[in-house]
C-alpha atoms as one frame of an Amber mdcrd trajectory, in Angstrom:
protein
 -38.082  47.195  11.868 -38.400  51.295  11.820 -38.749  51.006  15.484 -35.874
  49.544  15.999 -34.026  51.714  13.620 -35.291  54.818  15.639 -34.234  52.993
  18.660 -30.697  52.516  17.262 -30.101  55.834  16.096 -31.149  57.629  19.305
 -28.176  55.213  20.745 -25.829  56.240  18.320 -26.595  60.419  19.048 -26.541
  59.434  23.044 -23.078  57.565  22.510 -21.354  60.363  20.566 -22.668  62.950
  23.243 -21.376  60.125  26.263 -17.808  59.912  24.621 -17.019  63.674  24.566
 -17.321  64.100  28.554 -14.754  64.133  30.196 -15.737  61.757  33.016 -15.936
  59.132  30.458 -12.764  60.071  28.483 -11.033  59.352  31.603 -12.776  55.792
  32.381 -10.568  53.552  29.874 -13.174  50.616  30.631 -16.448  52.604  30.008
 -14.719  54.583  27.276 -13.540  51.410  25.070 -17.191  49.793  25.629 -18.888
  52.375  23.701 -16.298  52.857  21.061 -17.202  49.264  20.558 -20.553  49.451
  20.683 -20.013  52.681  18.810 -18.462  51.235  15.670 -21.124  48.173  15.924
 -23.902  50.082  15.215 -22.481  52.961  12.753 -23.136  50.929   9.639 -26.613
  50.411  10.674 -27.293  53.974  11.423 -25.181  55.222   8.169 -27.342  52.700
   5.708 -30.566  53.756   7.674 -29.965  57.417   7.021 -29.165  56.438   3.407
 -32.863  54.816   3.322 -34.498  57.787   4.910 -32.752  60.036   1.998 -33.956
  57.599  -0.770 -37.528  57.814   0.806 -37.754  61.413   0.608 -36.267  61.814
  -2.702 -38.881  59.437  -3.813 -41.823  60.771  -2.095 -40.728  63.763  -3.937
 -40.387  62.528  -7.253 -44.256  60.972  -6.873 -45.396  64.070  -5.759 -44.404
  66.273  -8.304 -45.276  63.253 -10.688 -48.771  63.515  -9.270 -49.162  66.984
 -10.079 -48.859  66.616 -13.567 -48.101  69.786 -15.832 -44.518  69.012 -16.094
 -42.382  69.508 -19.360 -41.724  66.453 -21.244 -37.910  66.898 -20.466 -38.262
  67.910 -16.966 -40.759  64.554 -16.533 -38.278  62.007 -17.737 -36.128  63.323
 -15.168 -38.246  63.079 -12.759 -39.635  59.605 -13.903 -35.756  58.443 -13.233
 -35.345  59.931 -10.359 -37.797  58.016  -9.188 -37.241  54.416 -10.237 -33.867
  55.098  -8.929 -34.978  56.580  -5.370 -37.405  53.080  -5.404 -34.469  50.990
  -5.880 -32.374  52.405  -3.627 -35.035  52.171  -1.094 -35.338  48.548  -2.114
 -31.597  47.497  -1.284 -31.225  49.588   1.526 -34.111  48.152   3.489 -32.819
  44.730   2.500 -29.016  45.255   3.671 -30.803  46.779   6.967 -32.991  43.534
   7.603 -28.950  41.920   7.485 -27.877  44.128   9.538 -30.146  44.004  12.057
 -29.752  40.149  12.435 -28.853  38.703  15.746 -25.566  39.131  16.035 -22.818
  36.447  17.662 -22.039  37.611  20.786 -18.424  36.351  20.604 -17.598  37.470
  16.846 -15.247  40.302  18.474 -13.660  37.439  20.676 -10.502  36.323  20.308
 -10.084  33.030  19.023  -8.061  29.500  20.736  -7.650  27.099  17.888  -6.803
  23.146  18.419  -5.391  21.440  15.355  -4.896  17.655  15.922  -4.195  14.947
  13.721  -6.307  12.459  12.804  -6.275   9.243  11.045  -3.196   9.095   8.621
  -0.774   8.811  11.020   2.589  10.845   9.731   0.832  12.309   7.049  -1.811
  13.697   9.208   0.675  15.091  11.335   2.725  16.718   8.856  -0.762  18.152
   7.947  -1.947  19.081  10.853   1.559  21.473  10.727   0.416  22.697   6.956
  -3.302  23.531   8.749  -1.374  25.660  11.359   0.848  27.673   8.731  -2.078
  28.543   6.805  -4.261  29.617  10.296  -1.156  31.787  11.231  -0.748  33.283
   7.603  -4.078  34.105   6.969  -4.648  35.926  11.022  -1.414  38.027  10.098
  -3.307  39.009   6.881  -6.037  40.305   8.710  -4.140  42.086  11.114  -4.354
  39.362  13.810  -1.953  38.145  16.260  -0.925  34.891  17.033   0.182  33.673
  19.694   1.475  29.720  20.287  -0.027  27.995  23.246   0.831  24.123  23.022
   2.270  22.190  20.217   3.366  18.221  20.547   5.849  17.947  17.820   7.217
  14.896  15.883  10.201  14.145  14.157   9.217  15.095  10.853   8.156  18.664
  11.584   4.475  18.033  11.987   2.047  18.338  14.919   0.353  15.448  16.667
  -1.507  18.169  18.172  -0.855  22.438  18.436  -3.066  25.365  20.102  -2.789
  28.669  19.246  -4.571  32.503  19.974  -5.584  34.786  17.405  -6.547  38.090
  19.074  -7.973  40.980  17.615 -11.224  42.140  16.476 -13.511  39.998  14.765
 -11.432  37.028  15.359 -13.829  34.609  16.109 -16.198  36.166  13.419 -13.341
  35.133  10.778 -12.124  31.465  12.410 -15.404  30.379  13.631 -16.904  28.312
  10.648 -12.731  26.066  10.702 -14.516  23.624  13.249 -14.359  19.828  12.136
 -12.185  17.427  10.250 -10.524  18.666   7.514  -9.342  16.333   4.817  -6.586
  16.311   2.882  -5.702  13.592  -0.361  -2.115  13.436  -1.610   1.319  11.662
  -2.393   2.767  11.167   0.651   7.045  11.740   0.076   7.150   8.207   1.493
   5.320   6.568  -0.914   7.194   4.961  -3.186   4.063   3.796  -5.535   2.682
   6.942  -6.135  -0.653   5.843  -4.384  -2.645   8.883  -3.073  -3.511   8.897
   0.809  -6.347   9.993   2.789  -5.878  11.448   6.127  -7.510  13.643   8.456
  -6.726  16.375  10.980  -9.893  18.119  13.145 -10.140  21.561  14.000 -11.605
  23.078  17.209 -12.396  26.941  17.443 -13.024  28.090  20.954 -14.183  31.445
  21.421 -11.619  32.689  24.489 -13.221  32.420  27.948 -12.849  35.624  30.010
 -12.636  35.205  33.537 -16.306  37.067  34.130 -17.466  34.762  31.485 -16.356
  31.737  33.790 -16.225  31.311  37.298 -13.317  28.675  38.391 -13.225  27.599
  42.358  -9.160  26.448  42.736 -10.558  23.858  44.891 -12.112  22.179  41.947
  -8.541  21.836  39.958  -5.488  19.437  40.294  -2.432  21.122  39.210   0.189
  18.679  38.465   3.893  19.531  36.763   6.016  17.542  34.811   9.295  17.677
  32.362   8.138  18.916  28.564   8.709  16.378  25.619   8.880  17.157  22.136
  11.140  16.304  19.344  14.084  18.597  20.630  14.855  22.192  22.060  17.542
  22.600  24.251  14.741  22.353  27.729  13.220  19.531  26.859  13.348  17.043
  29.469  15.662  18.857  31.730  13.054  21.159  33.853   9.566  20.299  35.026
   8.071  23.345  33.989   5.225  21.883  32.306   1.540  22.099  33.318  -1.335
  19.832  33.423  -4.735  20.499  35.195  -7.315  18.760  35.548 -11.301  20.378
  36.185 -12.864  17.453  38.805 -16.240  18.634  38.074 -16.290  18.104  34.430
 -12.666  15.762  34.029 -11.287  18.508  31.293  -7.920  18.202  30.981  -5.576
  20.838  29.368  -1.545  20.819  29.132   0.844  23.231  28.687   4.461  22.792
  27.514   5.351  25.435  25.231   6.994  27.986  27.723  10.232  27.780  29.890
   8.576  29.255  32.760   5.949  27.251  34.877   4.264  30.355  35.645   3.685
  31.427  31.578   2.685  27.549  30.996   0.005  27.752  34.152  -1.349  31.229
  32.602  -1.703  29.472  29.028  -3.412  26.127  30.525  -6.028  28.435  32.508
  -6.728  30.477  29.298  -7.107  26.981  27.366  -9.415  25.492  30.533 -12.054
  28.389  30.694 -12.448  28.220  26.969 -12.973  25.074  27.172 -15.402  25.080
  29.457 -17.287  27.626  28.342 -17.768  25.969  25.164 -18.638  22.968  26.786
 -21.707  24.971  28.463 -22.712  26.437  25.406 -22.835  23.123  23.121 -25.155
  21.545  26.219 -27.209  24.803  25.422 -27.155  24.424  22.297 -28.378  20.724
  22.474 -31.376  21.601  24.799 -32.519  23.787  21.890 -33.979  21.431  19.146
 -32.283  22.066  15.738 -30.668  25.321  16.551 -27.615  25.090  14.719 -29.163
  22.545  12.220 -30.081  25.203   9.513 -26.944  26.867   9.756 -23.711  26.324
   7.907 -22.549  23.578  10.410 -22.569  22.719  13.472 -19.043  23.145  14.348
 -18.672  19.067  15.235 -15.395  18.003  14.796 -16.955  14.843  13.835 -18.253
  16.714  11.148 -16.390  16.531   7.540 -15.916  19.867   6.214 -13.299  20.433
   3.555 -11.005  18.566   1.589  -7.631  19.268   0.162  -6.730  17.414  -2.917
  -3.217  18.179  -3.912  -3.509  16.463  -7.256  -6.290  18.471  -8.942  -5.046
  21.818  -7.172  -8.485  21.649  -5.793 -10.445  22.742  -2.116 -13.920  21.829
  -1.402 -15.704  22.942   1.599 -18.610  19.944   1.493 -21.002  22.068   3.875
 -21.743  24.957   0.963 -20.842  22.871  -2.575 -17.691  25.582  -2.686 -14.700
  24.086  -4.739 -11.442  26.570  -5.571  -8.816  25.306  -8.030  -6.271  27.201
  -6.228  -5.062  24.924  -3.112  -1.342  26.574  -3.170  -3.107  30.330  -2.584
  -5.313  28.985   0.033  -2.725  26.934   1.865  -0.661  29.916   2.122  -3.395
  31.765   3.801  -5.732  32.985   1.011  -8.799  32.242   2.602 -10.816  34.975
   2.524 -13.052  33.825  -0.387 -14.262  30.579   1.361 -14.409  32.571   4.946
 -16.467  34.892   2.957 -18.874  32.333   1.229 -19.784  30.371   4.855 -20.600
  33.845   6.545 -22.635  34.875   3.524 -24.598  31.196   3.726 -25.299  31.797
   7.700 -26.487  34.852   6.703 -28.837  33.657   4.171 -29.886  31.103   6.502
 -30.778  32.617   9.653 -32.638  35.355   7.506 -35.053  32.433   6.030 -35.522
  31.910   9.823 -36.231  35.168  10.479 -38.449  35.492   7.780 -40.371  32.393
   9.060
């Protein structure tokens, strides 16, 4: 581990030196890659330094405790200063071995997120809308933007299915663990018994596909337009500036309805597509790789059950890390942050077991 500590600190001195010249003030690209890389390895350097300070102090403390002849006074001090400085050393080296874990390469992504409802009919449509609200509430919490991609709305305000963005940094780092079918148990408004219903809506979180990340050959896509339906707005039905494509190789199909323009709606589908199938490369990696994802948090299925909603007992329980909240209305309205929190710290602890293995 020092090694690579060394290693990462004689980075961090060669960065800070690299962004002062002027050749790479004035090459945005360049520039904006080592800021980033810059503030991804500050905390490590900054909690190494701090464990380099607690080793000296202690080395200190045990060598003057070695020497004997000190006052009684002066030797308690000392005597603290050193269980302290051993401590410290303790922790530090600890949050270091976090630190140091490999990291996601797409936690800085941004984020496409597919909502769609499940079984339940209505009821999972209407909350497969309630889903989206709280997605779009919590991302403007944390300084994210949103941006609407595709939504298939019915009657009653829900979604039979909606796709949205969330860009900004660390935006796949703080939507990642939503993949899978979310349940929710309540009194449907219709129901004129009382009688609580089950329904479901899934979740997919695709890391967005850049176009480096993903090579597309035009040749291998059928483009085909058609008029937008919906449950109203004053275009629907009147201009075929919808999009559908189709990738031959693979049979992935993505629409795009949302926008007036044909042009914006052919942008958003090719965003959608890449993703897409960049996530569909990665899961066949991830298959060929025996158990890879088994030890974490989840797998990210959306065949997987992950949380449930019960509206009568005010209560949320995420079934993958025994977490239940008695506060549904917070977390509905986007106060997520303490379940977010909980999976990240549980992949955590898991992949440093494997590490440790």
């Amino acid at each position: 581990m020092l090694e690579n500590l060394l290693s990462v600190e004689k980075r961090f001195e060669e960065i800070n030196a690299l962004v002062c010249r002027p050749e790479v003030v004035s090459d945005v690209e360049k520039y904006t890659s080592l800021i980033k890389e810059l503030n991804r390895i500050t905390p490590v350097v900054e909690k190494f330094r701090e464990y380099k300070k607690a080793d000296r102090d202690h080395e200190e403390a045990k060598k003057l405790l070695d020497e004997g002849g000190l006052s009684k006074d002066f030797r308690e001090v000392v005597e603290e200063e050193y269980e302290t400085t051993k401590s410290l050393k303790a922790k530090c080296s600890q949050e270091l071995k976090v630190l140091l874990l490999p990291r996601d390469p797409n936690d800085d992504k941004n984020v496409i997120v597919e909502i769609r409802a499940g079984a339940g009919g209505e009821e999972a449509s209407l909350f497969a809308g309630v889903l989206y609200r709280m997605y779009t509430m919590y991302a403007e919490k944390k300084n994210l933007k949103t941006e609407l991609l595709s939504a298939n709305e019915t009657e009653l305000g829900g979604f039979k299915e909606v796709s949205f963005m969330v860009e900004g940094d660390g935006a796949y780092s703080r939507f990642k663990f939503e993949s899978g079918v979310h349940r929710v148990q309540r009194v449907p408004e219709t129901e004129s018994q009382g009688r609580i219903h089950t329904s479901t809506v899934t979740v997919a979180v695709l890391p967005e596909a850049e176009e480096v990340d993903v090579e597309i050959n035009p040749t291998d896509l059928q483009i085909d337009t058609f008029r937008s339906s919906g449950a109203g707005g004053q275009h629907i039905n009147k201009t075929e500036s919808a999009i559908r494509i189709t990738h031959l190789p693979t049979g992935t199909v993505v629409e795009c309805q949302d926008e007036r323009s044909q042009h914006k709606n052919k942008d958003k589908a090719m965003r959608i597509l890449r993703s897409k199938i960049l996530e569909a490369e990665r899961e066949k990696q991830h298959s060929e790789i025996a158990g890879e994802r088994k030890s974490q948090v989840g797998t990210g299925d959306r065949s997987e059950r992950i949380r449930t909603y019960n509206y009568p007992q005010g209560r949320v329980s995420d079934h993958r890390i025994g977490l239940t909240l008695y506060k549904i209305d917070q977390i509905l309205n986007g106060d997520i942050d303490e379940i977010v929190d909980a999976l990240i710290a549980a992949d955590t602890a898991e992949k440093m077991k494997t590490s440790e293995s």
